[in-house]
N, C-alpha and C positions, 0 to 999 in steps of 0.2 A: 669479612672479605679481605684476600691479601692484597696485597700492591700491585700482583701481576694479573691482576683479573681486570675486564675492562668496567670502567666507573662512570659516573653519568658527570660531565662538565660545569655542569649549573646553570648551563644557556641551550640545555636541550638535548645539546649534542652527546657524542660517546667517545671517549679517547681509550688508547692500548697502551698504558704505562708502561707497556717493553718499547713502544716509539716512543723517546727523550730525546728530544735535542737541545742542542748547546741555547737556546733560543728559552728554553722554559727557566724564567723567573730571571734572566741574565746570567745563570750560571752553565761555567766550561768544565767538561770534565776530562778528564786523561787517564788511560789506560797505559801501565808498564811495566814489564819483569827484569829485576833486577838478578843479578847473579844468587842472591835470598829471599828475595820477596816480591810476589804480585803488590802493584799498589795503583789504587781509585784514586787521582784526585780532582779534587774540585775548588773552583774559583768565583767566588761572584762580583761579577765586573760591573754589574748594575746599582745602585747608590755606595751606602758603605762597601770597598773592599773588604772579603773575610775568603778563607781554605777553612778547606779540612780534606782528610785521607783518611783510607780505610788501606789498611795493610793485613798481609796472611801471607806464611810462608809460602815458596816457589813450588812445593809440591801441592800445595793446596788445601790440605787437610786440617792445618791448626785453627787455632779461635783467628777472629780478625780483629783487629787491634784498631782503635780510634784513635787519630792524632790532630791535632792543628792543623802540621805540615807535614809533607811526607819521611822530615829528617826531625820533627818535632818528638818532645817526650807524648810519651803512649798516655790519653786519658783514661779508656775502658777498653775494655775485651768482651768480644761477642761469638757466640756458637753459631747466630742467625744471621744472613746475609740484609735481612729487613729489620733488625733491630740496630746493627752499626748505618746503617743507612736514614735511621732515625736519629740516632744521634750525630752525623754529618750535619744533619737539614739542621738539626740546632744548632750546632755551630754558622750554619750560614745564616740562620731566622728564616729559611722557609718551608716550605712544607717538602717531604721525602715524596711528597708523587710528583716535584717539581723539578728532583735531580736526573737529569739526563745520565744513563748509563750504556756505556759501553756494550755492544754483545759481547767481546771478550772476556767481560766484568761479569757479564749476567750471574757465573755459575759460582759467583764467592760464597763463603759459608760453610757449615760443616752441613 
């Protein structure tokens, strides 16, 4: 099952992992294009502070780039919009069905 398919809650209910909000797990995300590059980021303001960003060139096409921060050094590169998103949730310790994303964000990835 991918991340955009709807999952069972654990208390019964059923959520739509394309509804994220800034609310799930205390993390904020922010969509923005720079003059070079789309970039995802994320902040979690609930216990420890931690970011991370997901970056890809402004046409959209290349791999997405995992960083800390958004001006941080690049840790990995990803062809799949679900695996740099996996590796985000690690940097913040929680789970990637927990990151709120953007609709503008939805289509990163090759």
């Amino acid at each position: 099952m991918t991340d955009r398919e709807t999952e069972p809650d654990g208390d019964g209910s059923e959520t739509d992992p394309n509804d994220r909000t800034a609310a799930n797990a205390g993390i904020e995300a922010t969509y923005r294009e720079t003059d070079e590059e789309r970039l995802l980021e994320f902040e979690r303001t609930a216990g420890t502070a931690a970011t991370a960003a997901i970056a890809q060139n402004v046409e959209g096409y290349a791999m997405l780039k995992v960083r800390p921060t958004a001006t941080g050094d690049e840790l990995e590169r990803y062809y799949g919009f679900d695996m740099a998103l996996d590796h985000a949730a690690e940097l913040l310790g929680v789970s990637a069905r927990e990151l709120p994303v953007p609709a503008a964000a939805d289509d990163m990835g090759m």
